[in-house]
C-alpha positions in Angstrom: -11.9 -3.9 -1.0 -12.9 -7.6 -0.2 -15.5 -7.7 -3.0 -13.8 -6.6 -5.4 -12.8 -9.0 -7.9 -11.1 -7.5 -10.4 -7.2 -7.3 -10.7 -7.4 -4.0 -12.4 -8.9 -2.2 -9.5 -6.7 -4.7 -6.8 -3.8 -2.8 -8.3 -5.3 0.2 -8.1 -5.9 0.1 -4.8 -2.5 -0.9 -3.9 -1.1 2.2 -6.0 -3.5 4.6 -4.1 -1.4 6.7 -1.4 -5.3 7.4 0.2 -5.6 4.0 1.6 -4.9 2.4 4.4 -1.5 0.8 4.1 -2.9 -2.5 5.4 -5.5 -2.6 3.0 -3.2 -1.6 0.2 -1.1 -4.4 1.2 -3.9 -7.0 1.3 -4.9 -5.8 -2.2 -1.4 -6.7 -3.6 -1.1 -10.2 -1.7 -4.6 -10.9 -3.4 -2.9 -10.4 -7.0 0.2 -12.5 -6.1 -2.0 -15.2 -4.9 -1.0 -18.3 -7.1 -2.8 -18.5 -10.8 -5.0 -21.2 -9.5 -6.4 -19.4 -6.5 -6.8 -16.6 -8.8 -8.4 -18.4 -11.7 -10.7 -19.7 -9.1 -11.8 -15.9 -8.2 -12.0 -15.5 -12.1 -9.4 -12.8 -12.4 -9.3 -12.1 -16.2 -7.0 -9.6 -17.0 -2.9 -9.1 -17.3 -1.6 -7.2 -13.8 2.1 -6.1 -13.7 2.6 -8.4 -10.5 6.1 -6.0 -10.1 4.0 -2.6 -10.2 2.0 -4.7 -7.8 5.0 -4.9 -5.3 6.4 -1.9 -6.1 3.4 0.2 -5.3 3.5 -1.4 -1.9 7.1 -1.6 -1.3 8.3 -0.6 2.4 4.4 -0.5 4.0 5.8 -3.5 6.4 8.8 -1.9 7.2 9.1 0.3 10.0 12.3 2.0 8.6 10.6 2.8 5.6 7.1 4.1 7.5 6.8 7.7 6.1 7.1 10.1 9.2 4.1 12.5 8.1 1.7 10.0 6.6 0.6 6.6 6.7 2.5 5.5 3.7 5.7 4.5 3.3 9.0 6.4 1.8 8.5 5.1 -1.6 5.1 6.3 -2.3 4.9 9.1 -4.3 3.1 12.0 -2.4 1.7 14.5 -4.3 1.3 17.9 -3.8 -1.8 19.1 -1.8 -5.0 19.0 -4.3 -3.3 17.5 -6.8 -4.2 14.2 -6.6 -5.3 11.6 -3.7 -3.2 12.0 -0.6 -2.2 9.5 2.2 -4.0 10.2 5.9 -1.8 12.5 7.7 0.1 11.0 10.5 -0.9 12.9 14.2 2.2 14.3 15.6 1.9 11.7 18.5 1.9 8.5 16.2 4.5 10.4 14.3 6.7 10.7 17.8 6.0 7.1 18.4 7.0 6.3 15.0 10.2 8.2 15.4 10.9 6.4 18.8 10.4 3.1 17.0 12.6 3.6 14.7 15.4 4.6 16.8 14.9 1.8 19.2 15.4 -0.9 16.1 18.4 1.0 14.6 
């Protein structure tokens, strides 16, 4: 994902429930950088910055963490074969996950 230089396929990989949520969220903070650091990578093409943000909305929030998969609430999760799906979470990180969020409540 650090190679890539190419908005088109930075948003993609911020929109694709498959990938790690931290990468996902480093893809969008590379779009948002300011147009001169972007200029500077030669980024070319028109992003929709809010798809951008949308499509990692609630990764860095521990309310939002989805309970059965890395991903957040937000993202859509597809039916199984029918498109790319988050990792499952293992039931102990899901337990952990579930104590966390009770503890910050």
């Amino acid at each position: 994902m650090h190679a890539i230089d190419n908005e088109a396929a930075l948003a993609a990989w911020a929109a694709d429930v498959s990938r790690l949520p931290e990468s996902r969220l480093h893809a969008a903070e590379r779009i948002m950088q300011p147009a001169a650091e972007r200029e500077a990578r030669r980024f070319r093409q028109t992003i929709d910055v809010e798809k951008v943000r949308a499509s990692v909305t609630g990764l860095g929030n521990l309310q939002r963490a989805h309970p059965g998969f890395y991903a957040s609430l937000f993202d859509p999760v597809p039916p199984p074969g029918e498109g790319p799906q988050p990792a499952r979470r293992p039931a102990a990180h899901a337990e952990a996950l579930s104590a966390a969020q009770e503890a910050t409540r």
